[in-house]
MIDREN-856974 format. One record per residue (C-alpha): residue in one letter; x, y, z. Coordinates in steps of 0.25 Angstrom, whole numbers, plus 5000, padded with zeros to 4 digits. Layout:
<lolums>
AXYZ
...
</lolums>
This chain:
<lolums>
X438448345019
X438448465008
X439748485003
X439448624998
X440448724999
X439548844998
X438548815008
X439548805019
X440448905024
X441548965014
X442548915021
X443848985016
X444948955027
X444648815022
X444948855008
X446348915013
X446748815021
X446548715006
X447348815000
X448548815009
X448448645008
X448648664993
X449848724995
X449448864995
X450348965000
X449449065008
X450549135015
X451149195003
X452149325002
X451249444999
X451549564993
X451249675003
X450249774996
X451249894994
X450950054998
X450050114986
X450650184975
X450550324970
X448950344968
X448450314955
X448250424944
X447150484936
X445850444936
X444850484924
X444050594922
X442950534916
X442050394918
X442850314908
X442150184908
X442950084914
X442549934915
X443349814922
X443049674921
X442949584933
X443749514940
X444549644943
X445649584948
X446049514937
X447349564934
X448049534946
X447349424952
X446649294950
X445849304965
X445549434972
X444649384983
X443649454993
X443949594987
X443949714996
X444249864990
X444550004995
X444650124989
X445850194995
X446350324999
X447250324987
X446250314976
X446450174972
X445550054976
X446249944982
X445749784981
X445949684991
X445749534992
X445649415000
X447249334999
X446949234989
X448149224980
X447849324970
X448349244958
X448249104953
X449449024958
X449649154967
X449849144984
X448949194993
X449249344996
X448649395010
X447649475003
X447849564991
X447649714987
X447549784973
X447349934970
X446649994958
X446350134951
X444850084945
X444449954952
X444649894940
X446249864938
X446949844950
X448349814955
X448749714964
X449649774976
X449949654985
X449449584998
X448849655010
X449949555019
X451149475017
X451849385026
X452549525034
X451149585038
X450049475039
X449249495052
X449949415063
X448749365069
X448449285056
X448949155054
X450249105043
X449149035036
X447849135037
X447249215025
X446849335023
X445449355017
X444449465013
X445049585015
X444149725018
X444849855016
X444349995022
X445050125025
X444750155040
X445350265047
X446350305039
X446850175034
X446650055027
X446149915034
X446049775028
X445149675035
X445349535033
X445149405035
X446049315043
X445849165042
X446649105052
X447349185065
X448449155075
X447249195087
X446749065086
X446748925081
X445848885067
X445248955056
X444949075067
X444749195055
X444849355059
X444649485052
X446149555052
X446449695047
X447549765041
X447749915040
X448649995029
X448750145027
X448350115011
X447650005004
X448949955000
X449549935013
X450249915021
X449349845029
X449549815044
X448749695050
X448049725063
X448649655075
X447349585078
X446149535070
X444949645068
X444049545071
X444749415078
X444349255076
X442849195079
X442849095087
X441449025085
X441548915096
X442448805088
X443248905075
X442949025071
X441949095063
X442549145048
X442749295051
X443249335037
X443049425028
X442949595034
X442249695029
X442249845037
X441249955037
X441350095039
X440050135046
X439550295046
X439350285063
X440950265063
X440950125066
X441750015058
X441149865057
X441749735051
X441049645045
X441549505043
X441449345045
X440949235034
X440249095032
X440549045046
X439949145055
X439249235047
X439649415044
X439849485057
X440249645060
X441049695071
X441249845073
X442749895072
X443349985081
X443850135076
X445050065069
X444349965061
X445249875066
X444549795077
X443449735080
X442449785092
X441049735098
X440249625095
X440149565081
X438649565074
X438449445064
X437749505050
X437649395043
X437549255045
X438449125044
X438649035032
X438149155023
X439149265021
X440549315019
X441249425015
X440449535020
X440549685015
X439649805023
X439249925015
X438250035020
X437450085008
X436250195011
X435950165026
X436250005024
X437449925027
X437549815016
X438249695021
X438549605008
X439349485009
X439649345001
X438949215003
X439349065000
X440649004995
X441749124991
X442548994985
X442148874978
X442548904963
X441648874952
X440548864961
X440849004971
X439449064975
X439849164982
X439049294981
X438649424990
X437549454998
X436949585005
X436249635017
X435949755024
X435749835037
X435549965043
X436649915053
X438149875049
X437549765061
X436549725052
X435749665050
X436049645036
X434749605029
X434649575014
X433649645004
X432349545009
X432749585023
X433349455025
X434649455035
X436049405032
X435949355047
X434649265043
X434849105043
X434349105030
X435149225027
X434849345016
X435549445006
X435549514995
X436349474982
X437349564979
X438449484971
X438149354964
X438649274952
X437949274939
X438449174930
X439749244924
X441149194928
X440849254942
X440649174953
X440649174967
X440749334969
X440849394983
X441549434993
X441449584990
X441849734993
X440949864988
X441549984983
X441150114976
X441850184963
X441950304961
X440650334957
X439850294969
X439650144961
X439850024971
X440649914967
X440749754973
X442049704972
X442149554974
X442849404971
X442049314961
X442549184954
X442549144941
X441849024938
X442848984927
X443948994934
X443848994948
X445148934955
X446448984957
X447248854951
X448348894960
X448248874972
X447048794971
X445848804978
X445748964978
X444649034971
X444849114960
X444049234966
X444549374958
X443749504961
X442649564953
X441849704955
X440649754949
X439549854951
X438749854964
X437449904963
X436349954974
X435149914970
X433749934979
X434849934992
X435749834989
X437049814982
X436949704970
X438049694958
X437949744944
X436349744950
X436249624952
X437149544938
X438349514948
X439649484944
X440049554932
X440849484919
X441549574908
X441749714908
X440949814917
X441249964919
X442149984932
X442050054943
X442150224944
X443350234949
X443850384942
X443450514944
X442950634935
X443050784935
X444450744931
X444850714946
X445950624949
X445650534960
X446750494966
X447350664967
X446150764965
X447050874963
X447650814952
X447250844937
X446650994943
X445350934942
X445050974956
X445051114958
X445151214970
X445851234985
X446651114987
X448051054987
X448650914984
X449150824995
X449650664998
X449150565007
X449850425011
X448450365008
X447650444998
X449050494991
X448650624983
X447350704986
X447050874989
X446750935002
X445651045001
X445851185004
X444551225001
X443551214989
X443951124977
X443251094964
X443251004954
X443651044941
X442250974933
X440850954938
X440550824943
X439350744938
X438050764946
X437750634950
X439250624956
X440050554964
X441250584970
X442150504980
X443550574988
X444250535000
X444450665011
X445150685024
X444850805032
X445150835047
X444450975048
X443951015035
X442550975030
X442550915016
X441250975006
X441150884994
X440251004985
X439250944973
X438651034963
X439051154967
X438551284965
X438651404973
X437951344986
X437151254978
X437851104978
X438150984987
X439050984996
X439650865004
X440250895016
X441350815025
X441450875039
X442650825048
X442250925058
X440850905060
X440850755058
X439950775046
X439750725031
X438650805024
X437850835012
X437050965007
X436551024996
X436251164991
X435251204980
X434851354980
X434151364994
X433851214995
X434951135002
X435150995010
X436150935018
X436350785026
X437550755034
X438150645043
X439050615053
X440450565050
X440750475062
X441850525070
X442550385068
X442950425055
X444150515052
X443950625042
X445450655042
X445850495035
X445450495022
X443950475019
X443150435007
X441750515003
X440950494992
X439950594987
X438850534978
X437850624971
X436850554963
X435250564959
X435050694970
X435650634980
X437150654988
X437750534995
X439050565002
X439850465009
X440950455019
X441750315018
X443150255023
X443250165014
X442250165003
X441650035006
X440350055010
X440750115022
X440050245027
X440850345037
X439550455033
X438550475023
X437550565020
X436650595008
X435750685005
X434750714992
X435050834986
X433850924976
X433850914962
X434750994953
X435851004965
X436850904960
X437250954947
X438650944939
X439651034944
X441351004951
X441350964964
X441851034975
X442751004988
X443051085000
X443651065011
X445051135017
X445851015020
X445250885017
X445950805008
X445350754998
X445650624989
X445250514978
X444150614973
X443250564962
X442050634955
X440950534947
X439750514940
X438950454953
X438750304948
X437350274943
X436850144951
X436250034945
X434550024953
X434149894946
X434649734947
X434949664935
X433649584930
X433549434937
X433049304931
X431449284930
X430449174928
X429749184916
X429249064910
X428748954915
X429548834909
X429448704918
X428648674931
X428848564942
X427848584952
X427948444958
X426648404957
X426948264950
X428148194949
X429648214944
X429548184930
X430448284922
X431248274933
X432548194936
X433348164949
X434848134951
X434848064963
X433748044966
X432948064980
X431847964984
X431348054995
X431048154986
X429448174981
X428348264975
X427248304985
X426348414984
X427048474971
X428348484979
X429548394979
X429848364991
X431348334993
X432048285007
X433448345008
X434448245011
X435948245013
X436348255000
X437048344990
X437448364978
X438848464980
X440148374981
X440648274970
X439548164966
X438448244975
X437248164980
X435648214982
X434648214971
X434348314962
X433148314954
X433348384941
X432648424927
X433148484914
X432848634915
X432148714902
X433048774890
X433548914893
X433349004902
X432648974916
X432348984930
X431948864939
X431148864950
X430748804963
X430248824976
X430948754988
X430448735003
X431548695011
X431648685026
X432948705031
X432548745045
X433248885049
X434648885057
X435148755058
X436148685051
X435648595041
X436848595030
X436548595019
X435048555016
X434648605003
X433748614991
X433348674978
X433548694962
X434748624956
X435448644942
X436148514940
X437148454929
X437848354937
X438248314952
X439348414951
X438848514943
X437548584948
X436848704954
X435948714965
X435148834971
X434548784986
X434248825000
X435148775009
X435448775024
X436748805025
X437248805042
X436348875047
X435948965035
X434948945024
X435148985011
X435048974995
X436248924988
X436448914974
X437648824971
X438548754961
X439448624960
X440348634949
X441548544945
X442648644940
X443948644939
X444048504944
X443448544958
X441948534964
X441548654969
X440148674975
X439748834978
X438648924979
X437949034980
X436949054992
X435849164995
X434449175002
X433849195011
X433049075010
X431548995014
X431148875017
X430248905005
X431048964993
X431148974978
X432348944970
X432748964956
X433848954946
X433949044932
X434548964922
X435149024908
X436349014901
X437649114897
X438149144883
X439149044886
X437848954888
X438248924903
X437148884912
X436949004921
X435848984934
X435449084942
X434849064957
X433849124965
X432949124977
X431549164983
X430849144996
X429549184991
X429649154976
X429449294972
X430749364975
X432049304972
X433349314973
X434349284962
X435749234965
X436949154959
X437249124946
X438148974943
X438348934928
X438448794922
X439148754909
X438448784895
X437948604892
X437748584909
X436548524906
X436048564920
X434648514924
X433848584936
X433148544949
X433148514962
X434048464975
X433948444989
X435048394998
X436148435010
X435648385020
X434448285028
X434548335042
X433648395046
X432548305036
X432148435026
X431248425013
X431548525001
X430048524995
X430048594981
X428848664976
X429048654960
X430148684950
X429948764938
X430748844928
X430448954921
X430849024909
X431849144912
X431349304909
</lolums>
């Protein structure tokens, strides 16, 4: 039977409970996140350039898991994470905050829990993962995962929340989980990892659930707090964790993780998307393939790419202050990727970089992934000479209004009328605020000359956000409803994007993706133009006000690896000289110009490994191998883990293979590494699809300035289109050579029949 970690579910609770066996304290004091301090000070008045380099949280931790980010009504972004311990040797904390100016240098407050306010329905000996924070109502909630309960006996998972009146604390566990264990007949199904979305029709949704069970949603009642109705599965089992719902221009974009978040040296882990015109879905990927299918879609949005960084997921999207979305997420170093002390945790620090939109669909850095070095940072000032966190400071506002304090936001104005900034804003601009108002309508006025401009308008009274232009005798306007469920009088966050002739204005909670209202509308040429911007209102407090340069989004991926060249050709028309086996398979023959190849039970992961490979030394330099692959592994049954495909091999323990793979009652496309490291074995990989019985597989090879071994994976199910994946390294001298396997399984009887293999020169 295969031993592979990656192909079966990630299974976590079995990971803790190691951890505890080794000694590990996971009940350790914690350091109750504190109220925050006084709000920050300036910010800029000009794009000065900054840049960080990843991981972000390197200066006050060694592991920052499953990351999750807010923006709060005080002006700072606050960072959480899963409870790891956040430092080599450390304990395990009951999940972890940090609070930061720039998203770029943080500082670390404390836990979310300690031993005097953890949840009472959780067990001594639960842990608390994944956290999701979002401002609903008027306050902060933390969602959670809780591995183990007091409702029931065994490993019986539930999603707890936690509400605070600031992103600090102190934070007050719900008397009850939000949704509850899942019994599935003999345990329960893993319900871990929540992600909440704001929709524009006032409902609320969480989205949640892993490996074993599949991604469901259930619809919150008015408080967010509870779970109501009937759950609708989005995505299937044995595929996907960590989900994260956005709604982008009519769409909601459900992205989430796939394969093993934690087997060191050889951690696959990667994100995926799909999307639908529902927040029900179904979500369907960029071929129109479903996440629900049994051999199951999505489209690449993060994946490794042969630096240090491996194993990147588990993510959360934000925006900066100049309309730029951002993926935050965990990755590994493949260098150094255990905590020695305690033993057994993954080193799993968090990273951010650019996220792009490209053709519909978020990517990273277009398509280069995981970023390595310095890169420039986030927007996360203001100009005009505003200061963020107080916009009547600094007299760079100027007009009717007065200063006052908030518990929350600390302080902002209140209008009194008409206010103006004191400089013109760019004309491609955007600007970003937080506003409460009872009575009052907010106008947000662009361009503005004498009647001639655009004006935003916020209206509590008739339910409405809008957007209209003058221009001589021309003018437009588009409005929408703000659903009654939301409550203009608690501090909301609008965004008002002006870019290429077109407005965008944006209602949110959070900041996350989620949409209370949005309007848009194309304005005529020569309206937007440089000139202050203007707010009016008579009592609407307004607070956190930024004024930029709107961001200039990146429209084209990053090139991808093409055949040039053809070098070598095996088209199986002879016999297999030039070719040699390590164990070799007597069932195994040429017919037809195809290999025909029984799959046994057999397999190479584990120590020693068994199955035959059947190998030859690839060219010099750079290339891509080939080869076609038919390979019936019928449709919804299990048949763990029947496989076959390409193989880059240097030794039993020490290899590469990309394959399909039945994996329960899934089919996929893995591309996976066995590596001896540290002392350990670890086997890991990183899968994709969809899949065919019929499918092309190839592997780019080339080599780093440190002359490592870098190969590169991709798919096609017609041969024409393909889809580019994971990057694994070997050491500069591996002395790797290339071909094929077959093994997992013999029941039912199946026969992998290969085409031809060639390899090409790259281009």
């Amino acid at each position: 039977m295969n031993n592979d970690v990656s192909i079966r579910p990630a299974r976590r609770l079995t990971a803790a409970l190691a951890a505890l066996a080794l000694g590990v304290t996971a009940l350790a004091t914690a350091v109750t996140a504190a109220a925050p301090a006084a709000a920050h000070g300036n910010q800029p008045d000009h794009h000065r350039q900054q840049t960080y380099t990843n991981p972000i949280t390197a200066d006050f931790a060694d592991t920052y898991a499953d990351p999750a980010i807010i923006r709060g009504k005080d002006g700072y972004w606050y960072l959480y994470a899963t409870s790891d311990p956040l430092v080599e040797g450390g304990e395990f904390g009951l999940m972890h905050v940090a609070r930061s100016t720039d998203m770029v240098d943080w500082d670390y407050l404390g836990t979310i829990f300690d031993d005097t306010n953890r949840p009472e329905w959780a067990t001594e000996t639960s842990f608390f993962w994944a956290p999701d924070i979002r401002y609903v109502d008027g306050q902060y909630v933390l969602y959670y995962t809780v591995t183990d309960t007091t409702l029931n006996e065994g490993d019986d998972s539930a999603i707890g929340a936690a509400t605070a009146p600031t992103p600090a604390g102190p934070w007050t566990p719900t008397d009850a989980p939000v949704v509850p264990p899942r019994p599935d007949g003999g345990g329960f199904f893993w319900t871990f990892d929540p992600s909440m979305l704001a929709d524009d029709d006032g409902s609320r949704y969480l989205y949640y659930g892993s490996y074993y069970g599949g991604l469901w949603v259930s619809e919150l009642d008015e408080t967010g707090l509870v779970a109501v109705g009937e759950a609708t599965q989005v995505a299937i089992n044995d595929k996907f964790e960590g989900a994260f719902v956005m709604k982008r221009d009519g769409y909601y974009y459900l992205m989430a993780s796939s394969a093993n978040c934690c087997a060191g040296p050889s951690t696959g882990y990667s994100v995926f998307a799909g999307r639908s015109e529902s927040p029900l879905g179904p979500f369907v990927d960029h071929e129109g393939v479903s996440l629900l299918d049994t051999r199951p879609g999505g489209t690449q949005v993060l994946v490794q790419n042969g630096n240090r960084w491996i194993g990147a997921g588990h993510h959360t999207v934000v925006s900066d202050l100049a309309g730029q979305d951002w993926i935050l997420y965990h990755a590994i170093d493949r260098n150094d990727p255990w905590l020695s002390e305690p033993g057994g945790i993954n080193r799993r620090p968090t990273l951010m970089d650019r996220l792009d939109w490209i053709d519909g669909w978020p990517v990273t850095r277009a398509g280069a992934g995981p970023s390595e070095g310095r890169q420039p940072a986030p927007v996360t000032g203001t100009l005009l000479g505003l200061t963020i966190d107080d916009p009547a400071e600094g007299h760079a506002l100027r007009g009717a209004f007065r200063s006052d304090v908030d518990e929350q936001s600390g302080d902002h104005v209140v209008l009194r009328g008409e206010a103006w900034t004191k400089r013109s804003a760019p004309k491609d601009v955007h600007i970003d605020l937080d506003l409460r108002t009872e009575r009052s309508p907010l106008e947000v006025r662009l361009a503005a000359a004498g009647r001639n401009g655009v004006t935003v308008t916020v209206d509590p009274r008739s339910r409405e956000l809008s957007v209209e232009y003058e221009h001589g005798r021309h003018g437009e306007g588009a409005g929408v409803a703000i659903p009654a469920e939301y409550d203009l009088a608690e501090w909301t966050a609008l965004s008002v994007h002006a870019d290429d002739g077109e407005v965008v204005a944006r209602l949110s909670e959070s900041r996350l993706g989620d949409v209370i209202a949005e309007v848009s509308l194309d304005v005529r040429n020569g309206v937007l133009k440089s000139r202050p911007v203007e707010l009016v209102g008579r009592g609407v407090d307004i607070d956190n006000l930024s004024v930029n340069e709107a961001h200039d989004p990146v429209e084209r991926m990053v090139r991808e690896p093409r055949t040039g060249r053809l070098l070598v050709a095996e088209e199986f028309d002879g016999d297999l000289s030039g070719w040699e086996w390590v164990r070799e398979d007597s069932d195994a023959t040429v017919e037809d110009g195809r290999l025909l190849w029984p799959v046994d039970a057999v397999d190479l992961v584990g120590p020693g490994g068994s199955g035959g490979v059947l190998l030859r030394e690839p060219p010099a330099g750079d290339w891509i191998v080939e080869t076609r692959l038919t390979l019936d592994l019928g449709e919804t049954e299990v048949r763990n883990f029947q496989q076959a495909g390409l193989i880059v091999y240097a030794a039993d323990d020490n290899f590469l293979r990309l394959g399909q793979v039945a994996i329960w009652n899934t089919r996929q496309a893995e591309f996976g590494k066995e590596v001896l490291q540290d002392g350990f074995l670890s086997w890991g990989g990183h899968t994709s699809g969809p899949v065919a019985d019929t499918m092309w597989l190839r592997i780019h090879h080339t080599t780093n300035r440190a002359g490592e071994h870098l190969y590169r994976s991709a798919i096609s199910t017609d041969g024409d289109s393909w889809w580019w994946g994971a990057t694994w390294t070997m050491p500069a001298g591996s002395d790797a050579r290339v071909g094929l396997y077959t093994g997992g399984g013999d029941t039912p009887e199946t026969v992998a029949e290969f085409d031809y293999v060639r390899f090409y020169r790259t281009r």
